[in-house]
KOLNUDREN-184013 format. One line per field, with one value per residue (C-alpha): chain; z, x, y; residue number from 1; residue in three letters. Coordinates in steps of 0.001 Angstrom, whole numbers, plus 500000, padded with zeros to 6 digits. Each point is the difference from the previous one (the first is absolute). Layout:
BEGIN
kette: (A;...) $
w: (Z;...) $
u: (X;...) $
v: (Y;...) $
nr: (NUM;...) $
rest: (ALA;...) $
END
This chain:
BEGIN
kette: (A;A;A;A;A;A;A;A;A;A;A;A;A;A;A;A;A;A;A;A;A;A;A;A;A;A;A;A;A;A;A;A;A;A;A;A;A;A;A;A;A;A;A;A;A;A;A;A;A;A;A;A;A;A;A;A;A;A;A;A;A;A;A;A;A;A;A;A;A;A;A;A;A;A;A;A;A;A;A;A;A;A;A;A;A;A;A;A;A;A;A;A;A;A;A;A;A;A;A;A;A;A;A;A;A;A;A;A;A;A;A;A;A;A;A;A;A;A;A;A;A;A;A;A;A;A;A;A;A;A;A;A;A;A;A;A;A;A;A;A;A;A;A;A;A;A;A;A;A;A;A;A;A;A;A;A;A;A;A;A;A;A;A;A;A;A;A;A;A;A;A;A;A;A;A;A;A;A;A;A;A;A;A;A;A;A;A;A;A;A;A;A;A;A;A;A;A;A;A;A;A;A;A;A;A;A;A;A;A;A;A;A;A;A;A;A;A;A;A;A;A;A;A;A;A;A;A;A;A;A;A;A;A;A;A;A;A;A;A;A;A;A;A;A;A;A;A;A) $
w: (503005;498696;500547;503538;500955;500134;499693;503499;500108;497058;501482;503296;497765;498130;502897;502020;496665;499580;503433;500044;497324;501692;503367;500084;503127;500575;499588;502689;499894;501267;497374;497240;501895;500538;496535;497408;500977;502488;499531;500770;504301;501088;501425;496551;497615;502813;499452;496504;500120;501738;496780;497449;502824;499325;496402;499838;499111;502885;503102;503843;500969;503227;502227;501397;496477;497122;496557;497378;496027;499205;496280;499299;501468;497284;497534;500091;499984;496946;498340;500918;501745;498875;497840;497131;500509;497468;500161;501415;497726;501488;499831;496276;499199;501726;498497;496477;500879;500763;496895;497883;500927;497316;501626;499049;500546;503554;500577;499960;501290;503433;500148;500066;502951;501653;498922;501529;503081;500997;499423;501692;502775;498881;497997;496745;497288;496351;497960;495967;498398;496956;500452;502217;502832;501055;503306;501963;503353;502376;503604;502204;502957;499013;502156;502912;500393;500410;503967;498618;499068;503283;500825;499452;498487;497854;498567;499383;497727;498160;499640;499081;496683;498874;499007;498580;496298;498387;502789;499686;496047;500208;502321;497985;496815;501437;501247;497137;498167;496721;499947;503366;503633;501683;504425;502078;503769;502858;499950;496275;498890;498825;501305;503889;500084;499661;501880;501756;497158;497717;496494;497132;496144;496722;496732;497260;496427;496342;497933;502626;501089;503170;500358;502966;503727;502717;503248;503624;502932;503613;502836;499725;501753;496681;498244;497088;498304;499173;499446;497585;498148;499918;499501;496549;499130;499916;498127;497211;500263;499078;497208;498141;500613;498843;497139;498037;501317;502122;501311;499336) $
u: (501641;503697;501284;498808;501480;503715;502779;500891;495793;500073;502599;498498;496617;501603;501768;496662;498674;502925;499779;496691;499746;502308;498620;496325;500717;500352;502710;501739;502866;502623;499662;500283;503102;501243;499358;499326;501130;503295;500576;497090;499111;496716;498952;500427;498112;496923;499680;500019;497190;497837;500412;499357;496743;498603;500316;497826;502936;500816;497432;500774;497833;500449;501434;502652;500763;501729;499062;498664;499018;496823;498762;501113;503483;499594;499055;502491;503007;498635;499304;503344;502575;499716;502288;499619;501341;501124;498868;503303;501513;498296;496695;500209;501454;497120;497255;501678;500334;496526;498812;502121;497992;497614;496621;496111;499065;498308;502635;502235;497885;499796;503504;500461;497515;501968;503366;499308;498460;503346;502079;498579;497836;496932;496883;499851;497104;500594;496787;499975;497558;500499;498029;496839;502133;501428;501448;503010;500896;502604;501556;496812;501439;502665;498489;499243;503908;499858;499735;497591;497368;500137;496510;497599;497209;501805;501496;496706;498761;503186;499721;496579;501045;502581;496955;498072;501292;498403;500822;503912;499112;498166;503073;502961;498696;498904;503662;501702;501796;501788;503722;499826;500023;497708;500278;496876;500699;497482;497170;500897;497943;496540;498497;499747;500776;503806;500468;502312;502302;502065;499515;502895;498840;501592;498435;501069;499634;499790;501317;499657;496410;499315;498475;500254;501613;502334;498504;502201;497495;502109;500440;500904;503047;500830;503327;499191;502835;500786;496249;500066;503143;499030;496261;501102;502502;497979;497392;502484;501005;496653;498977;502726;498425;496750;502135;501706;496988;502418;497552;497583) $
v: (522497;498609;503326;500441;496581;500842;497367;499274;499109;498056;497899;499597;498665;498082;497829;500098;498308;497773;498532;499770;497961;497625;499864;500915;501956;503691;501967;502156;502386;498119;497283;502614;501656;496569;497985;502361;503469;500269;503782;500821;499824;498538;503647;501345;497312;500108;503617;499117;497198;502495;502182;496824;498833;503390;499761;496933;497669;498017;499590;498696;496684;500758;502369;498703;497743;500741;501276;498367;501344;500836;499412;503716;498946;497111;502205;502724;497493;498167;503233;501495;497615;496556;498400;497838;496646;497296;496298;497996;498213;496940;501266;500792;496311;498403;502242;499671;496261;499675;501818;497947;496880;498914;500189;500861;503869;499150;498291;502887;502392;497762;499009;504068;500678;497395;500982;503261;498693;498280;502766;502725;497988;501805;499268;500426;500336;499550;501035;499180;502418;498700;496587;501080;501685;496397;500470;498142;500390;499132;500164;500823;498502;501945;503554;497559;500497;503818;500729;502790;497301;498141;501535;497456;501981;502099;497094;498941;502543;500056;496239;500530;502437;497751;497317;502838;499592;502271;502999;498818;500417;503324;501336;498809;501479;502928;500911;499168;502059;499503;500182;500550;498613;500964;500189;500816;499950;499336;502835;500838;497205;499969;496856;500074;496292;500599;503388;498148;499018;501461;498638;500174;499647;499115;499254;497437;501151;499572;502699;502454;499233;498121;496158;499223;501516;498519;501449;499538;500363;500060;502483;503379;499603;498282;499614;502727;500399;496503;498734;502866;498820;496523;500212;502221;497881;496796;502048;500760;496282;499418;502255;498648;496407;500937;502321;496713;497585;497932;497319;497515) $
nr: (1;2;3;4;5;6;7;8;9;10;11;12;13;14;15;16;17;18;19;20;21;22;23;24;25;26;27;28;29;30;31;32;33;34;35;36;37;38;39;40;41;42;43;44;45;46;47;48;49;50;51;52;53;54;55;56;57;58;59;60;61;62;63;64;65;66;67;68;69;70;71;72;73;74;75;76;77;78;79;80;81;82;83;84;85;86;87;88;89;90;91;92;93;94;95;96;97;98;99;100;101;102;103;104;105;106;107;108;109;110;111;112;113;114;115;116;117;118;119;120;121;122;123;124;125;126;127;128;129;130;131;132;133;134;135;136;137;138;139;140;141;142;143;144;145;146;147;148;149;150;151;152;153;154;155;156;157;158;159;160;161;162;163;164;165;166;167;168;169;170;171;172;173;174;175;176;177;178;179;180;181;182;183;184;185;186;187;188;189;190;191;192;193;194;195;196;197;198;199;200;201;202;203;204;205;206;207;208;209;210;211;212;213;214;215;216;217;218;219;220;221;222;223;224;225;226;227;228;229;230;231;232;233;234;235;236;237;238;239;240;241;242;243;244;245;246;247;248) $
rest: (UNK;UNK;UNK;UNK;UNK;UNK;UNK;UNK;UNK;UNK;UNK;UNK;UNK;UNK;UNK;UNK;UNK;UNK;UNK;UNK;UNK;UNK;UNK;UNK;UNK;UNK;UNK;UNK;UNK;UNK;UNK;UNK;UNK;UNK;UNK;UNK;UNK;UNK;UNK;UNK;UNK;UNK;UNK;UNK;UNK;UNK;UNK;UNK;UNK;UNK;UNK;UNK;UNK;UNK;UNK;UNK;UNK;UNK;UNK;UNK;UNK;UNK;UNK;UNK;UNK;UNK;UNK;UNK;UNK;UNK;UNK;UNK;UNK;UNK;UNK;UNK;UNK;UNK;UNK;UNK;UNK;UNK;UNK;UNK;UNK;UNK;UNK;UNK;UNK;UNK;UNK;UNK;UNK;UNK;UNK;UNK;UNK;UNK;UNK;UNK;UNK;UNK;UNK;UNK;UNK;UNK;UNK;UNK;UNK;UNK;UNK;UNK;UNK;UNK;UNK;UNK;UNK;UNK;UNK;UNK;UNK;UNK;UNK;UNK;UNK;UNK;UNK;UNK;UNK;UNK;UNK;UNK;UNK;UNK;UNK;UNK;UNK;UNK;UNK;UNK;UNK;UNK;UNK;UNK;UNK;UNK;UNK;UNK;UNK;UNK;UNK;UNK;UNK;UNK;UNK;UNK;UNK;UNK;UNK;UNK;UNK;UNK;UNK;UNK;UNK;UNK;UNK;UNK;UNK;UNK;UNK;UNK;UNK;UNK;UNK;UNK;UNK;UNK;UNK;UNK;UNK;UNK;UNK;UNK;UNK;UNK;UNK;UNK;UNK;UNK;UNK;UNK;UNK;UNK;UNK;UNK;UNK;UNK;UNK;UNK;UNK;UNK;UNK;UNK;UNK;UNK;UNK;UNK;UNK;UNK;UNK;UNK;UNK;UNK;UNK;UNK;UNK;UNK;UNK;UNK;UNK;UNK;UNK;UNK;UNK;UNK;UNK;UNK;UNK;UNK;UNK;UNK;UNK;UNK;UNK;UNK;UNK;UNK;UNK;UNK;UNK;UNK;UNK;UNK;UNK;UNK;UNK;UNK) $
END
């Protein structure tokens, strides 16, 4: 697939993503000419988005509307384009901050469902395996800000999994990897409930051997790259918490 999508397409998919993300709405030529792509003339990237539509990566909504990815679109740029972000300096002072605070192990464990929650605006499960697959949540209302989730009763069902404990349990484990974070988008996913969403995983560990994930649950039009960064980095933050015992 990467080397039938040439440069000039990868671009042009990358900036449908990237404005996507940001607006929610469809993409159309002129935007990409205009915003992201100036060399290039409208004529010339819509000739191109007919290529990348064929190829399964972006699809029209309508037919006089713009583009908009499709979870292969999503796939193929975190396979191939995204890149890895750091944690601002800001972010990693406030989760090191945060860990640094004496506190009791469900203490922690909540605090970093919620930590998470705030940063990225999207919900956030934290699941300890290590003491009867104990799980934390965080930000539900968070998805009710995604214009994606404006339909009533696929809200419902979505708001319906996120009580079902030991579903949110059985999924989190299931997609974690060790090492390793782990990105499922949209129709990837196993459990029907969350079709919809993307879902980003990270475990915590002892000695190389997971206790416990950090699962992000939110659209597919989802920030990737930096719920990737962050969600690993907080992981890492707290291995080495559970590594020297740090809390109550």
């Amino acid at each position: 697939m990467n080397s039938e999508i040439n440069e000039r397409k990868q671009k042009i998919l990358k900036a449908i993503i990237k404005d996507y993300q940001h607006t929610a709405e469809p993409v159309g030529s002129r935007i990409i000419s205009k915003k992201y792509l100036p060399n290039l003339s409208p004529a010339t990237i819509r000739n191109e988005m007919t290529e990348l539509e064929e190829a399964g990566l972006i699809m029209q909504m309508h037919t006089s509307s713009g583009r908009v990815p499709t979870d292969k679109g999503y796939r193929f740029y975190v396979d191939h384009l995204m890149k890895a972000l750091r944690p601002t300096n800001k972010e990693e002072t406030m989760i090191k901050q945060s860990f640094a605070i004496k506190s009791n192990l469900d203490q922690i464990l909540h605090q970093t469902a919620k930590l998470l929650s705030h940063t990225l605006d999207y919900t956030v499960i934290v699941v300890n395996i290590s003491s009867q697959h104990k799980i934390f949540s965080a930000g539900t209302s968070s998805l009710l800000h995604q214009p994606e989730f404006r339909n009533i009763n696929q809200m419902q069902k979505i708001l319906e999994l996120l009580e079902e404990e030991e579903l949110l349990t059985e999924i989190v484990e299931e997609y974690t990897l060790p090492q390793e974070v782990n990105i499922k988008i949209g129709s990837e996913n196993n459990h029907k409930e969350i079709r919809e969403c993307s879902v980003v995983i990270s475990s915590y560990e002892i000695d190389e051997k997971p206790i416990g994930s950090i699962g992000i649950i939110g659209p597919t039009r989802m920030y990737y790259s930096k719920v990737a960064s962050l969600v690993d980095y907080v992981a890492k933050e707290l291995s080495n918490v559970f590594a020297t015992g740090e809390f109550l």
